[in-house]
C-alpha positions as CSV (number, residue, x, y, z in Angstrom):
1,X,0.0,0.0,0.0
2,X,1.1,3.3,-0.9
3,X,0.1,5.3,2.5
4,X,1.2,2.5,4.6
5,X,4.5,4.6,5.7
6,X,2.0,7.4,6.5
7,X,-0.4,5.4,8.2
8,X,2.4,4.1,10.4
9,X,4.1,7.7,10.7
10,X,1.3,8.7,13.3
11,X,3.4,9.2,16.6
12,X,6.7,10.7,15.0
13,X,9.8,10.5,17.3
14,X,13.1,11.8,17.9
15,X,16.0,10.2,18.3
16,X,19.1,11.4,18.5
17,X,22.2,10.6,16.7
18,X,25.3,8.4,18.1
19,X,26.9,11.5,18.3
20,X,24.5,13.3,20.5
21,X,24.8,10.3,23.0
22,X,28.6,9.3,23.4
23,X,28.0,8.0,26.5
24,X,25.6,5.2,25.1
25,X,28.5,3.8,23.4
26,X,29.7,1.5,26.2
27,X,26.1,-0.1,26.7
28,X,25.7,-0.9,23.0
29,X,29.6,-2.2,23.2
30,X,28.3,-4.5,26.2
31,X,24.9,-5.2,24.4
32,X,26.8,-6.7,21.7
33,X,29.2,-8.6,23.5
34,X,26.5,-10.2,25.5
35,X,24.5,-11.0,22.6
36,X,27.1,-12.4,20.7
37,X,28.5,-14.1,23.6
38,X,24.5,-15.9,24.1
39,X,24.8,-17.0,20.1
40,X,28.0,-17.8,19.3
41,X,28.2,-19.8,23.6
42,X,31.2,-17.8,24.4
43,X,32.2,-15.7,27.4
44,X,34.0,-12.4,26.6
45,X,33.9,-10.3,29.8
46,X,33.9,-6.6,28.3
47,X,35.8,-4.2,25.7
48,X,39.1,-2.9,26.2
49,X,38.8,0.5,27.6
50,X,41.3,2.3,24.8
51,X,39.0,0.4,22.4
52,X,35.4,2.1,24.0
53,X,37.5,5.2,24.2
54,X,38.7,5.0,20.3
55,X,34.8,4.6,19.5
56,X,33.7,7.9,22.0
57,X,36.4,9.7,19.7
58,X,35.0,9.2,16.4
59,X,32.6,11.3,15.1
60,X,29.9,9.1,13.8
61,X,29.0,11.0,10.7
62,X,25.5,9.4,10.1
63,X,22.9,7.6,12.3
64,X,23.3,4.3,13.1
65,X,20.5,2.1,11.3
């Protein structure tokens, strides 16, 4: 259907960009661990802090999808 997107577009919302919310980083960094530690039956404890800190220095030029 051709108005399906605006059908669904009722409630827009804003959400901010990656860059807006730096300090997010280190829970999606643990989110995927743990997720990929569930699915792949591993058991990586965490992300190197220089590597988290790396990620908090780039500057995320798009949104994350």
């Amino acid at each position: 259907r051709e108005d399906l997107y605006y059908r669904l577009n009722v409630v827009p919302m804003y959400i901010p960009t990656l860059k807006e919310r730096l300090e997010d980083i280190p829970l999606f960094v643990q989110f995927f661990i743990d997720k990929l530690n569930y699915k792949l039956n591993k058991n990586i404890k965490g992300a190197d802090v220089e590597f988290i800190s790396e990620l908090m220095k780039y500057h995320w030029p798009g949104n994350v999808r």
